[in-house]
ChimeraX commands (.cxc) that place a marker at each C-alpha (Angstrom):
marker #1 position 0.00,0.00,0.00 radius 0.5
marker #1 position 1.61,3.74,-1.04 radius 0.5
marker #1 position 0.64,6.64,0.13 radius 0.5
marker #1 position 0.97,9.49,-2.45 radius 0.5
marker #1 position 1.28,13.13,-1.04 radius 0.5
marker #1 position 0.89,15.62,-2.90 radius 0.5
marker #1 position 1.66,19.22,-2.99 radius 0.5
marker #1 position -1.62,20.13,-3.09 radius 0.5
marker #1 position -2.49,18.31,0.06 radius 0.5
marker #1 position 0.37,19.48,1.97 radius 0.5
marker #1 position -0.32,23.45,1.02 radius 0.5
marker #1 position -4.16,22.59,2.38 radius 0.5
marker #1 position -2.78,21.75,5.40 radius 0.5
marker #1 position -0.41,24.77,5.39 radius 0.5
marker #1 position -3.68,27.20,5.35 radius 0.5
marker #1 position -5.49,25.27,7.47 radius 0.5
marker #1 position -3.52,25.52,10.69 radius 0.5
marker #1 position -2.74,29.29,9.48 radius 0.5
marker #1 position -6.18,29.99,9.54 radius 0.5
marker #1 position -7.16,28.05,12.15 radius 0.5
marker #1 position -4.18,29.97,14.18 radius 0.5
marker #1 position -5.29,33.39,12.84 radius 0.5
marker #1 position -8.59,32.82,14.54 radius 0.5
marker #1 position -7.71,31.42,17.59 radius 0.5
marker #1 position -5.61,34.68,18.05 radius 0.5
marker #1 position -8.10,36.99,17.11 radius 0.5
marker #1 position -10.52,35.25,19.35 radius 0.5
marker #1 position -8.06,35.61,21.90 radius 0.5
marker #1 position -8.00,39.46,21.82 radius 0.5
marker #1 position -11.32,39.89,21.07 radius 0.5
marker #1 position -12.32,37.51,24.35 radius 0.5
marker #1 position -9.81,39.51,26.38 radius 0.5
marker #1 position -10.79,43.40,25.70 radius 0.5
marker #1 position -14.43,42.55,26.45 radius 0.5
marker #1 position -13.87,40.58,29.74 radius 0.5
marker #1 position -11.02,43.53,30.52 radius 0.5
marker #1 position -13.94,46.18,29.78 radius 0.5
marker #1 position -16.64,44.41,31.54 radius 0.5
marker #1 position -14.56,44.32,34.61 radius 0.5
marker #1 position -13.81,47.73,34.10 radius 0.5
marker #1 position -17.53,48.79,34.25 radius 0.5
marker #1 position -18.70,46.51,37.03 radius 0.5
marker #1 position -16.10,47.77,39.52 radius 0.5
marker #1 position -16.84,51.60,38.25 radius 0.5
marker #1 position -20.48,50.73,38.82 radius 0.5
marker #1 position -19.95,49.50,42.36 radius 0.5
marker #1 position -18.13,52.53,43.13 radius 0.5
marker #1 position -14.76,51.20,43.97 radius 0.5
marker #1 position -12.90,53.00,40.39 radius 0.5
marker #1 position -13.89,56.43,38.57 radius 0.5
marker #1 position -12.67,55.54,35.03 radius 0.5
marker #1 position -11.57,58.77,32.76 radius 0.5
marker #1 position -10.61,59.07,29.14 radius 0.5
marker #1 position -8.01,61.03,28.46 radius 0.5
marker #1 position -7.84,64.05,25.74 radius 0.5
marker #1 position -5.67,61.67,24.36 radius 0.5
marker #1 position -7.94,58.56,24.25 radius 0.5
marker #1 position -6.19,56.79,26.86 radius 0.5
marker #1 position -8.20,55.89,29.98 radius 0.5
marker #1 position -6.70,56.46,33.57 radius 0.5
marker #1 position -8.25,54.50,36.72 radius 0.5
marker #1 position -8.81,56.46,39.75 radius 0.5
marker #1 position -9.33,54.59,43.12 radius 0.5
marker #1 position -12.56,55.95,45.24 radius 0.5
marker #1 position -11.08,56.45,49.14 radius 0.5
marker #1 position -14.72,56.10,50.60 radius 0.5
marker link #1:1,2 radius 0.2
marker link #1:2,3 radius 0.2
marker link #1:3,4 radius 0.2
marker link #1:4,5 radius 0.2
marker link #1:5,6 radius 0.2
marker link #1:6,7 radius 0.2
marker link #1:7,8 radius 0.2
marker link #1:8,9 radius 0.2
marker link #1:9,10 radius 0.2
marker link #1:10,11 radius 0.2
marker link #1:11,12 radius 0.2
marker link #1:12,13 radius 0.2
marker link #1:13,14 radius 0.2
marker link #1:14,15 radius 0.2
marker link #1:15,16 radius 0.2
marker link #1:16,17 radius 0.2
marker link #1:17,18 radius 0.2
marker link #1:18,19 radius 0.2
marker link #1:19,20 radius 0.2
marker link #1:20,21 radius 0.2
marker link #1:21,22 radius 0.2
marker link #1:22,23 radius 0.2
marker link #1:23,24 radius 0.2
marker link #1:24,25 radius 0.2
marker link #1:25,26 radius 0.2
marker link #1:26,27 radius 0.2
marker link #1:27,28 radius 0.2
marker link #1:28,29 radius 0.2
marker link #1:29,30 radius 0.2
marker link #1:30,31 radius 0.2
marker link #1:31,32 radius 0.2
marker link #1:32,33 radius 0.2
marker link #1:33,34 radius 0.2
marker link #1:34,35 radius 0.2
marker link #1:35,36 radius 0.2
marker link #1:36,37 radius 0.2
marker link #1:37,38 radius 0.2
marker link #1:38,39 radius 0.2
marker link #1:39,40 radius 0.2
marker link #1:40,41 radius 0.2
marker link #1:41,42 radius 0.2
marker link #1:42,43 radius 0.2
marker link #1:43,44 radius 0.2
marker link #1:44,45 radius 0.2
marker link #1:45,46 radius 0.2
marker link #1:46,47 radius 0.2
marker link #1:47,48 radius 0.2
marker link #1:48,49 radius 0.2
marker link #1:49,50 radius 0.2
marker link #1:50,51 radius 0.2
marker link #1:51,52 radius 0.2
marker link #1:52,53 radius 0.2
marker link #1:53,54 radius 0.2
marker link #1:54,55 radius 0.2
marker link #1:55,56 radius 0.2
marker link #1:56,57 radius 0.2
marker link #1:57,58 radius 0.2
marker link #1:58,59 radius 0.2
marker link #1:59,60 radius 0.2
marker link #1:60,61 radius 0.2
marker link #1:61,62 radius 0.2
marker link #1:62,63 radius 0.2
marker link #1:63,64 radius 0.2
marker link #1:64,65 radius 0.2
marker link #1:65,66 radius 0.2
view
């Protein structure tokens, strides 16, 4: 019994993981910036932060000393 590979095959395989990698990763971001926001807003909303965007667009995190 042979088993013929061919180029063909091989460069399937080659996009395959790429593009199963590529998603993973953007998946990965995506996943992180919403659970990083969401935390964000739940501790602002129980009064513990004061979150404040910047001219800039940056954010900075100020701690509530009640």
């Amino acid at each position: 019994m042979e088993i013929a590979i061919q180029l063909k095959d091989i460069l399937f395989l080659v996009f395959l993981v790429l593009a199963v990698y590529i998603s993973y990763r953007q998946g990965a971001k995506a996943g992180l910036e919403m659970g990083i926001d969401g935390t964000l807003a739940m501790i602002e909303d129980k009064g513990f932060i004061k979150v404040v965007e910047l001219s800039d667009g940056e954010i900075q995190i100020i701690r509530n000393e009640s």
